[in-house]
ROLUMDO-321470 format. One record per atom (N, C-alpha, C, O): x, y, z; residue in one letter. Coordinates in steps of 0.1 Angstrom, whole numbers, plus 5000, padded with zeros to 4 digits. Example, Ala and Ser with C-alpha at 12.3 -4.5 7.8 and 13.67 -1.06 7.14 Angstrom:
513249435078A 512349555078A 513249675078A 514249675085A 512849785071S 513749895071S 512950005079S 513450115080S 
This chain:
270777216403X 270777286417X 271177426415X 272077466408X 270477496422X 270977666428X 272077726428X 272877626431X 272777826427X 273977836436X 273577816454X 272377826456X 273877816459X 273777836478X 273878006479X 274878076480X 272678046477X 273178206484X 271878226491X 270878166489X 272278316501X 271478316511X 271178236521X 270078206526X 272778196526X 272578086534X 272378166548X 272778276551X 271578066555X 270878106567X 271077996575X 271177886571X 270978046591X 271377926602X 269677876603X 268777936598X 269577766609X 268077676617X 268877566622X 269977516620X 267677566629X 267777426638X 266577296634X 265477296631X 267477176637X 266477086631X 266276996643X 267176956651X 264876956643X 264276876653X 263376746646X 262676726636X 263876666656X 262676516648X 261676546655X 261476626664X 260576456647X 259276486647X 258376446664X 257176476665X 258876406673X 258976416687X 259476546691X 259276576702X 259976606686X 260376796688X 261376756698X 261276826708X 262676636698X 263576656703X 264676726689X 264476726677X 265876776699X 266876826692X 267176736683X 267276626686X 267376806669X 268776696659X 269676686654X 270376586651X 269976876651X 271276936650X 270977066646X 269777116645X 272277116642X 272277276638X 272877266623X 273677186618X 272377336620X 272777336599X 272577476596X 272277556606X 272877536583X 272677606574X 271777566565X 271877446562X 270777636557X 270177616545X 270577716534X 271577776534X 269777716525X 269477786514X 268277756508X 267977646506X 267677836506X 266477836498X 266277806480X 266877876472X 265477686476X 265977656464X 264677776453X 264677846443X 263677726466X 261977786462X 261577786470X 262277776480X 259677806471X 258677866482X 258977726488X 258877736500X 259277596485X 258377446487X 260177376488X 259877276494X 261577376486X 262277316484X 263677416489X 264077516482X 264377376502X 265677386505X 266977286502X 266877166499X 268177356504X 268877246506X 269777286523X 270477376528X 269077136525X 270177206542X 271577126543X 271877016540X 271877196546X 274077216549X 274077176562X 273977246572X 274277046562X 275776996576X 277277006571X 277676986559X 277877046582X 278877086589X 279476946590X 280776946588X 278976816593X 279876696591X 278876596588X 277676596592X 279376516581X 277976386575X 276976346583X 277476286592X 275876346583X 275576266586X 274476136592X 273776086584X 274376106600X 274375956597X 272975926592X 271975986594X 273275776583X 272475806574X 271475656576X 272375576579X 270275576577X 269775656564X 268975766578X 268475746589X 269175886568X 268376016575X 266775996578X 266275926570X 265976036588X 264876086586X 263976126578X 264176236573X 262676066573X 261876076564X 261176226566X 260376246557X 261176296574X 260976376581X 261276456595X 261076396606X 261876636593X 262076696601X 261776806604X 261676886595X 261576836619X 260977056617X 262377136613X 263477106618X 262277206606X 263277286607X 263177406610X 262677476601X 263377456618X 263277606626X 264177736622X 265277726628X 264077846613X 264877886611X 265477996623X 264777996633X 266578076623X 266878066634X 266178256632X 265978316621X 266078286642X 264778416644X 264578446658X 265278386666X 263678556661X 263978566675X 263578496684X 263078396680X 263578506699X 263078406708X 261278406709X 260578346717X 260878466702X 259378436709X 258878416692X 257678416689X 259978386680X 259378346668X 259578166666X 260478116660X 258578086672X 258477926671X 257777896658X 256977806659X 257977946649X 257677916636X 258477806633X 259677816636X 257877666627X 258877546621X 258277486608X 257077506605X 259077426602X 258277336590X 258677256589X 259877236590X 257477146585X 257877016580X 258277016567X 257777056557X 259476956569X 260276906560X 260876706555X 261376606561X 260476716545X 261176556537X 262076576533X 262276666525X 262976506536X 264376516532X 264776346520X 264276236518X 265676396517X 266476326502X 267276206514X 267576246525X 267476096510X 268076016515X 269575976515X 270275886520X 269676086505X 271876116499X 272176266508X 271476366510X 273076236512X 273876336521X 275176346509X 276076256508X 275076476499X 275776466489X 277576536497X 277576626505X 278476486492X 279676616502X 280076726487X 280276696475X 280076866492X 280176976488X 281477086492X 281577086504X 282277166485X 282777216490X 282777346489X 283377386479X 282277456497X 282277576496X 282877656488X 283977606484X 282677726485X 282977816474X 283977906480X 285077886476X 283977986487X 284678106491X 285478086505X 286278166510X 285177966509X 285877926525X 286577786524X 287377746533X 285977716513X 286677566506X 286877426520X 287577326522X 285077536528X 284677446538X 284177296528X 283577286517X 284777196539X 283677036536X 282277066538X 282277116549X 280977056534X 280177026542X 279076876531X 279576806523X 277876866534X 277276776532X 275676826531X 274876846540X 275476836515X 273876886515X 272876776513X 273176676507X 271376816518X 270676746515X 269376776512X 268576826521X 268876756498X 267276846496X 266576816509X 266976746518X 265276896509X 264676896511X 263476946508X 263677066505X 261876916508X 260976986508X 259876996516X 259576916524X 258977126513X 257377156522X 256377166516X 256277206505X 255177126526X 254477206521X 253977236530X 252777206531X 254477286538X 253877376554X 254277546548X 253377616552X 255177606542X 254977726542X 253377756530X 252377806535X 253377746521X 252377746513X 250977756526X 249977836526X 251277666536X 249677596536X 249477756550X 248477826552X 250577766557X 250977846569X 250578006561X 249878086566X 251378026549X 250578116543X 249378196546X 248978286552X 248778056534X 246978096534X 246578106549X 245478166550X 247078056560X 246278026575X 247078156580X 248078116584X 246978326581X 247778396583X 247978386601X 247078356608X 249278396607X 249278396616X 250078516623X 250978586618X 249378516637X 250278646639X 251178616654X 250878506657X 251978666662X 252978636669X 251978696685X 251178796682X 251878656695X 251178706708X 252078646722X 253178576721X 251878666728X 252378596741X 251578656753X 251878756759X 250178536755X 249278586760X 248878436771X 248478326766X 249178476791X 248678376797X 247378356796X 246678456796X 246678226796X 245678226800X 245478116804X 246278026800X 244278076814X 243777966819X 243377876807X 242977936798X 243477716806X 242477676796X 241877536805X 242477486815X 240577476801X 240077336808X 240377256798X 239677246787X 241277196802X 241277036785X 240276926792X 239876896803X 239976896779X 238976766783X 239076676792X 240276626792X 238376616800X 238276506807X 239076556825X 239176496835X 239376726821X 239876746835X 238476866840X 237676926832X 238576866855X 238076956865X 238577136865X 237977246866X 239777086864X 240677176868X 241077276856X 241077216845X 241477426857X 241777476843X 243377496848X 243677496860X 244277496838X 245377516833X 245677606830X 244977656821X 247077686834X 247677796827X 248777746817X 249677676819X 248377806805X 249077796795X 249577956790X 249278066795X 250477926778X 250978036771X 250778096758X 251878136755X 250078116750X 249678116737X 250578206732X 250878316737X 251078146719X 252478226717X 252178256703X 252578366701X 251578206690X 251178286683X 249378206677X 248978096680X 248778286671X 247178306669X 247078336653X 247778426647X 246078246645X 246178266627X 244378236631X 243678206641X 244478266617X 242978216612X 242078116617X 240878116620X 243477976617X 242977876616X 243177776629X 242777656631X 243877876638X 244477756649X 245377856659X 245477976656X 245977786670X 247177866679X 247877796681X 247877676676X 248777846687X 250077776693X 250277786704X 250577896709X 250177676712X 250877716728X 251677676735X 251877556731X 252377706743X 253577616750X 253077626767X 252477706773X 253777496770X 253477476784X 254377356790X 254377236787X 255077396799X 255777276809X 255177146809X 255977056810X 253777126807X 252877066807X 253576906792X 254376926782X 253076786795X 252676716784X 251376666777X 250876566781X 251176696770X 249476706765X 249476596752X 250376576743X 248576536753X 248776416738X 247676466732X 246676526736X 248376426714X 247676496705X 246376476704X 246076376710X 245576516699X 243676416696X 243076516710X 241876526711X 243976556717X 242776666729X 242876766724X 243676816716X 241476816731X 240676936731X 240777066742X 240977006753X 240777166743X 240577266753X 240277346751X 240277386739X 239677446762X 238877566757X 239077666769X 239177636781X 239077786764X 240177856772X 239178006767X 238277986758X 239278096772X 238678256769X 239978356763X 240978406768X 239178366746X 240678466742X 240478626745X 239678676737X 240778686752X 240478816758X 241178936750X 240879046752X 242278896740X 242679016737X 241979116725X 242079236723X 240978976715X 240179056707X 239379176715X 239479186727X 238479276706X 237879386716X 236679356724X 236279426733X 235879176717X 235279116730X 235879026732X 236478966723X 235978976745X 236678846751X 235578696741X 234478696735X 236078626742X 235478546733X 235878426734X 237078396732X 234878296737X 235178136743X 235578036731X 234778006722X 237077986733X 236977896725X 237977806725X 238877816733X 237677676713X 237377556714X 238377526705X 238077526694X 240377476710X 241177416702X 241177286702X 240277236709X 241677236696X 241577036691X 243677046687X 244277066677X 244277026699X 245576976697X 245676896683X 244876816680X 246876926672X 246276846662X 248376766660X 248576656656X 249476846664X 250476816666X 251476876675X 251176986680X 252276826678X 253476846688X 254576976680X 254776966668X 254877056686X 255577186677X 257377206687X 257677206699X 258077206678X 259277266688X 258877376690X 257877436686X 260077406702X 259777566708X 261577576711X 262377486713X 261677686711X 263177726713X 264077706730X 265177716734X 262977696735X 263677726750X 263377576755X 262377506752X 264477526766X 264377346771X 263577376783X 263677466791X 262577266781X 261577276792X 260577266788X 259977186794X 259877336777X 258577386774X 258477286761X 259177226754X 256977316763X 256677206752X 255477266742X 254277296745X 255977256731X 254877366715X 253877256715X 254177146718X 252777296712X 251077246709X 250377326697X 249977436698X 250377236686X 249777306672X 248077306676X 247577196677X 247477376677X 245977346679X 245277426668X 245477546665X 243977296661X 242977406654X 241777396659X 241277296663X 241177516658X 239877566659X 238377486657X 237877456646X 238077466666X 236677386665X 235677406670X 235477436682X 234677406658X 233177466660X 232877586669X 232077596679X 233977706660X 233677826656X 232477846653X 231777756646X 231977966657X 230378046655X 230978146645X 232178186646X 230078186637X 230478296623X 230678376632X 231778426629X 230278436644X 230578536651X 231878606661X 232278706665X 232278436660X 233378436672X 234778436657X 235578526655X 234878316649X 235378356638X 236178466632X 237378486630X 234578576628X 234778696623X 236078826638X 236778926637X 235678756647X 236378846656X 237778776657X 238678856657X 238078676657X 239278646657X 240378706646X 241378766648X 239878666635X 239478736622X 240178896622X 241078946615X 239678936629X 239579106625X 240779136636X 241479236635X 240979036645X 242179076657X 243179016649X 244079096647X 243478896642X 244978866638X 245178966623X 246378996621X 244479006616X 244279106605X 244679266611X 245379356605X 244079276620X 244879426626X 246179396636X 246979496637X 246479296643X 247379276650X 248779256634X 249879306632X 248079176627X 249579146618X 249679366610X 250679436611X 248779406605X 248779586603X 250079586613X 251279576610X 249479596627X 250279696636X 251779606639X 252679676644X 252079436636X 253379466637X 253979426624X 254779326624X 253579506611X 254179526598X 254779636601X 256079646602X 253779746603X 254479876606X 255579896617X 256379986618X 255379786627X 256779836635X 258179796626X 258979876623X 258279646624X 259279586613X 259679686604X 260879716602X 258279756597X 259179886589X 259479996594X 259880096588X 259279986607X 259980106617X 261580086619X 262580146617X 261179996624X 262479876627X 263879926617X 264779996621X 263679856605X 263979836597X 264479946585X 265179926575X 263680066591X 263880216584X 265280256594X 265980356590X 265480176605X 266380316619X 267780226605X 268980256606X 
């Protein structure tokens, strides 16, 4: 094992995206953490959890995580805190990677299948491969909807496939992983060209940011 440096706060959620607790991690690699409870516990743990690292309010980025089934006890180094680690690993950053996504918060109407009526939802961030949205709303996985994304420089119609349930940071709302279905090379390429200059313009503010 690692030393622990770089420990960082997240929140962990079961795979229903209810609450599970609050931990520290550390990063071992791209694919393997170890996360830090604060008191044991109870075991046997979860074969599976999101772990959200902690970031700002409109960043709902999470990953799946497998966790080790020993809750080992450890004692800090410099504070000669108790705590209790436990591997874990992904392969959601790797895959999140290649699918680049970028951060938005854009209302829009959408029509899910089998209804009349369109829906306001919230699309909170937009990749390659898929969006994310949140909504008061409860939506089960395996639907579809289709909604007009307007912020590319043409408006452009298209067609998500709900594929999982996502935490989201604020109580009430509820995250929707959706991917993309039967994209036109045309509609694609524009999405394409908007999360590619959208992620440009907020690198450069982060190094604006981050220059003060």
């Amino acid at each position: 094992m690692k030393p622990l440096s770089d420990i960082k706060g997240a929140t962990l959620y079961s795979m229903d995206c209810t609450f599970f607790d609050t931990v520290r991690y550390s990063r071992q690699s791209e694919e393997a953490v170890i996360i830090i409870f604060s008191r044991k516990p109870e075991v046997p743990l979860p074969h599976r959890l999101f772990l959200m690292p902690d970031g700002e309010a409109y960043d709902y980025r999470a990953f799946i995580f497998e966790l080790s089934q020993e809750a080992e006890p450890f004692c800090m180094e410099e504070s000669g805190e108790k705590v209790y680690l436990v591997h874990a690993v992904t392969n959601d950053i790797p895959e999140q990677r290649k699918n680049l996504r970028v951060y938005v918060t854009m209302q829009v109407s959408a029509l899910f299948e089998s209804e009349t009526k369109e829906r306001r939802i919230t699309v909170k961030d937009i990749g390659t491969g898929g969006f994310l949205f949140v909504s008061k709303e409860i939506f089960q996985p395996d639907t579809k909807l289709t909604t007009i994304f307007t912020d590319s420089r043409e408006p452009v119609c298209i067609t998500g496939h709900i594929q999982k349930l996502r935490p989201v940071r604020k109580e009430g709302l509820h995250g929707y992983g959706c991917q993309f279905v039967d994209l036109s090379a045309g509609t694609e390429a524009k999405i394409r060209n908007f999360v590619y200059r959208t992620n440009i313009l907020q690198s450069k503010v982060r190094e604006e940011l981050g220059g003060n």
